[in-house]
N, C-alpha and C positions, 0 to 999 in steps of 0.2 A: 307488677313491680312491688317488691316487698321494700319495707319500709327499715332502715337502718338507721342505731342510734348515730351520735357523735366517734363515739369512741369504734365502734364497729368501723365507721369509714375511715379512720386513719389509722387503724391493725392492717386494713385492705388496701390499702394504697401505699404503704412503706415497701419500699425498692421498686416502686415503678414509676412511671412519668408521672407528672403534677404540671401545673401552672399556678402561681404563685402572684397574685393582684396587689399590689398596694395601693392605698387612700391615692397617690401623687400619678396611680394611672399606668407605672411603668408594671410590666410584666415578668417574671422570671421564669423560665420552662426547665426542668431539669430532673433527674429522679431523686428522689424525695430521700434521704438519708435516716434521717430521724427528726424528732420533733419532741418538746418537752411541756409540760403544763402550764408554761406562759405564752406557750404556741411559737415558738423560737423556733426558726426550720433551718435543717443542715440539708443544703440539696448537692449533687455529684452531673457532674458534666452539663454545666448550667449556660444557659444563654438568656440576655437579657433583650427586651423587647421597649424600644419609647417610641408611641404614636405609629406600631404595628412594626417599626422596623428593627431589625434587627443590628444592635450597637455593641456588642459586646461577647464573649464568650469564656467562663472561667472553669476551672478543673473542680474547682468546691466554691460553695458560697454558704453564708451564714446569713438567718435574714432574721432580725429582731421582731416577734410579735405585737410589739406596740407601734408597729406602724400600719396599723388597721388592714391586715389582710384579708386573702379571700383566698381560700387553696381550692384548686377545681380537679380533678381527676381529666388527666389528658388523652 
């Protein structure tokens, strides 16, 4: 397994699935649009996730990087 910086993994994951964590638990799933250097994410056909279940589903979302995320590669 080679070893990738920060930046190398989100060149690598723009337009594809993501999973998007917040501090409060709840999850977003959706492909990753763009993202900017306060870690601000624009994701495209998104569903949101509270306590595993699925509660929602939007055509775009915006998600503020000060709310302590966590972006995983889906």
């Amino acid at each position: 397994m080679s070893k990738k910086s920060p930046t190398e993994f989100l060149d690598n994951v723009i337009g594809k699935p993501v999973i998007v964590k917040l501090n409060s638990g709840v999850k977003y799933q959706g492909i990753l649009a763009c993202l900017d250097g306060y870690m601000n994410i624009a994701l495209e056909q998104t569903e949101e996730y509270v306590n595993g279940q699925l509660k929602n589903k939007y055509g775009d979302a915006f998600i503020r990087g000060n709310n302590g995320i966590h972006l995983l590669n889906s």
